[in-house]
C-alpha positions in Angstrom: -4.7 4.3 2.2 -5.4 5.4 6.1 -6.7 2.3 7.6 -6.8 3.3 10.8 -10.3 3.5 11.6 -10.7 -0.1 10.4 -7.7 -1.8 12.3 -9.8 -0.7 15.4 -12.8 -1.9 14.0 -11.1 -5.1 13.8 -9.3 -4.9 17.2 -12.8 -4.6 18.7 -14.2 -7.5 16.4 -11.5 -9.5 17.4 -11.8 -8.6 21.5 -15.7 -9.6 21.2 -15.1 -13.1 19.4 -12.2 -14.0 22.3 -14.6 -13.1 24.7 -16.4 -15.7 23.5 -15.6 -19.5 24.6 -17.1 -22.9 24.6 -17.7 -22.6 28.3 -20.1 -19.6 26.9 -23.6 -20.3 27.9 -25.4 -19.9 24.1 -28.0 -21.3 22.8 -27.2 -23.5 19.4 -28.8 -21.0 17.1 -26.7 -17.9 18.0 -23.5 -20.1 18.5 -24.4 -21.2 15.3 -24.5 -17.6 14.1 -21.2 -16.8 15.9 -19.2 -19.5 13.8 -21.3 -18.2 10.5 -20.1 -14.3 11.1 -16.2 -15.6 11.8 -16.3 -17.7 9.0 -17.9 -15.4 6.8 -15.2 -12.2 7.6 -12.2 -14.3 7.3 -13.6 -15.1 3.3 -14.7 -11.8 2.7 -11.0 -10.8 3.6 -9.6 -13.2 1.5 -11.4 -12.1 -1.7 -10.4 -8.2 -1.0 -7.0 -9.2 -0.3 -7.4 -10.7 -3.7 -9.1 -8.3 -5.3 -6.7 -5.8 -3.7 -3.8 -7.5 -5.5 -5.7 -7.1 -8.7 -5.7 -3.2 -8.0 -2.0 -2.8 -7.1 -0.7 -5.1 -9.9 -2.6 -2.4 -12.6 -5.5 -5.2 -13.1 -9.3 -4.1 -12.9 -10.4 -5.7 -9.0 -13.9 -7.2 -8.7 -14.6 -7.9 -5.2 -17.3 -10.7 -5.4 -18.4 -11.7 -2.1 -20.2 -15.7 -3.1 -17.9 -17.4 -1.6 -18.2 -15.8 1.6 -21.7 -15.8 1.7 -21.7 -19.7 0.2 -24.0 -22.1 2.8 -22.2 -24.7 1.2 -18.3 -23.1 1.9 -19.1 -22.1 5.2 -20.6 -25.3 6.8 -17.5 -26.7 5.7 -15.4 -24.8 7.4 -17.1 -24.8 10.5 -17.4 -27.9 11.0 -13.6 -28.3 10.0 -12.5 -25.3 12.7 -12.8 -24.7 16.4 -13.6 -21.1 17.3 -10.2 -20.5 18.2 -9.1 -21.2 14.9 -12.0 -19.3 13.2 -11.0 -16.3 15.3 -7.1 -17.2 14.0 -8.6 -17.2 10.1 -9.9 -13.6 10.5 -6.6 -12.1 12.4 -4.5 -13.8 10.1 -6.4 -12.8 6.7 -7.1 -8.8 8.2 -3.0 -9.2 8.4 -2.9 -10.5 5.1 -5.6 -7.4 4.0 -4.5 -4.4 5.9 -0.9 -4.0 4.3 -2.6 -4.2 0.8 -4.7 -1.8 1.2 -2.1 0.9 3.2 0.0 0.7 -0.1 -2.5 1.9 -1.7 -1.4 5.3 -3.5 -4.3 8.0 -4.0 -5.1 6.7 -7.3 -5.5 3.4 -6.1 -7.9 4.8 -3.0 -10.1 6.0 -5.8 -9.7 3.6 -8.5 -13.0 2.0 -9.1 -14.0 -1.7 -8.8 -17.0 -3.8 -9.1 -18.9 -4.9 -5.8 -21.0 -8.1 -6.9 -23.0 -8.8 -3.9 -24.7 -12.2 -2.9 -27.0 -12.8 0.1 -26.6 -14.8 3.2 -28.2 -17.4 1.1 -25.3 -17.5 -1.6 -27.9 -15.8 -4.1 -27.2 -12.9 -6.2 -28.4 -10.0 -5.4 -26.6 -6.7 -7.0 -23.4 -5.1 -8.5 -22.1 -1.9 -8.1 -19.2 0.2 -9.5 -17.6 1.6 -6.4 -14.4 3.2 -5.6 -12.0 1.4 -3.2 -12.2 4.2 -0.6 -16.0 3.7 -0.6 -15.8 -0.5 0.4 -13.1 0.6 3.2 -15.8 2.9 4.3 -18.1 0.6 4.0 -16.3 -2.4 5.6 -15.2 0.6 8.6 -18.2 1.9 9.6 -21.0 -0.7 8.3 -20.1 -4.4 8.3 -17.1 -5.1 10.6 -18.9 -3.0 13.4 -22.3 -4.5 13.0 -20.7 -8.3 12.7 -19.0 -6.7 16.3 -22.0 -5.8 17.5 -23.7 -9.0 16.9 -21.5 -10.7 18.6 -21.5 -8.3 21.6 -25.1 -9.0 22.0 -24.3 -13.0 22.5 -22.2 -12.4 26.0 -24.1 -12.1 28.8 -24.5 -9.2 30.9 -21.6 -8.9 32.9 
């Protein structure tokens, strides 16, 4: 699978959240948000790297996102983690994701999975039969770019 589009997605996630320091001047809300978003993509990661394993090894993938979405999960590990390291947990589990998913053969790119989604609350909220080519989509042009986004709009203008 061509993961192109979403390695720069990534690279430009990544660019935002080093932009960002403790010597930022942010308020404790959106610094707040800023840890939340970090932690959040490097779980969300973790359970499609997963869920990509599933896929390649000829098991049916379920990509179920509660655990990144978990109030619980994610206070933990902020207040276990510096931003530094939060920004480390998403490069490192994006390295851990991308060669996954460029093994992928066609069949793979269109296999389906199941997309059980959860709200920033941890509640349940949906599932969805999707194929794989449709969450890298998603994740390309939808989530990565508006978690980049939100963080753009924390610097100050330059």
């Amino acid at each position: 699978m061509d993961v192109t589009a979403l390695a720069t997605a990534y690279a430009e996630l990544l660019a935002h959240a080093e932009s960002i320091t403790d010597e930022t001047p942010l308020d404790a809300p959106t610094r707040a948000d800023v840890a939340w978003r970090l932690c959040h993509i490097a779980l969300a990661d973790r359970i499609i790297a997963n869920a990509a394993r599933d896929q390649i090894n000829g098991r049916t993938a379920t990509v179920d996102n509660q655990p990144s979405m978990d109030p619980n999960r994610i206070t933990l590990m902020i207040n276990t983690t510096t931003h530094a390291q939060r920004i480390d947990n998403v490069r490192r589990n994006w390295a851990e994701l991308r060669p996954l998913l460029e093994t992928f053969s066609a069949v793979d790119t269109e296999a389906k999975l199941k997309l059980r989604m959860h709200d920033r609350n941890g509640e349940y909220m949906s599932d969805t039969i999707l194929a794989w080519s449709a969450l890298v989509d998603m994740r390309t042009t939808q989530n990565i770019p508006g978690h980049r986004d939100a963080l753009s709009q924390t610097l100050p203008e330059a």
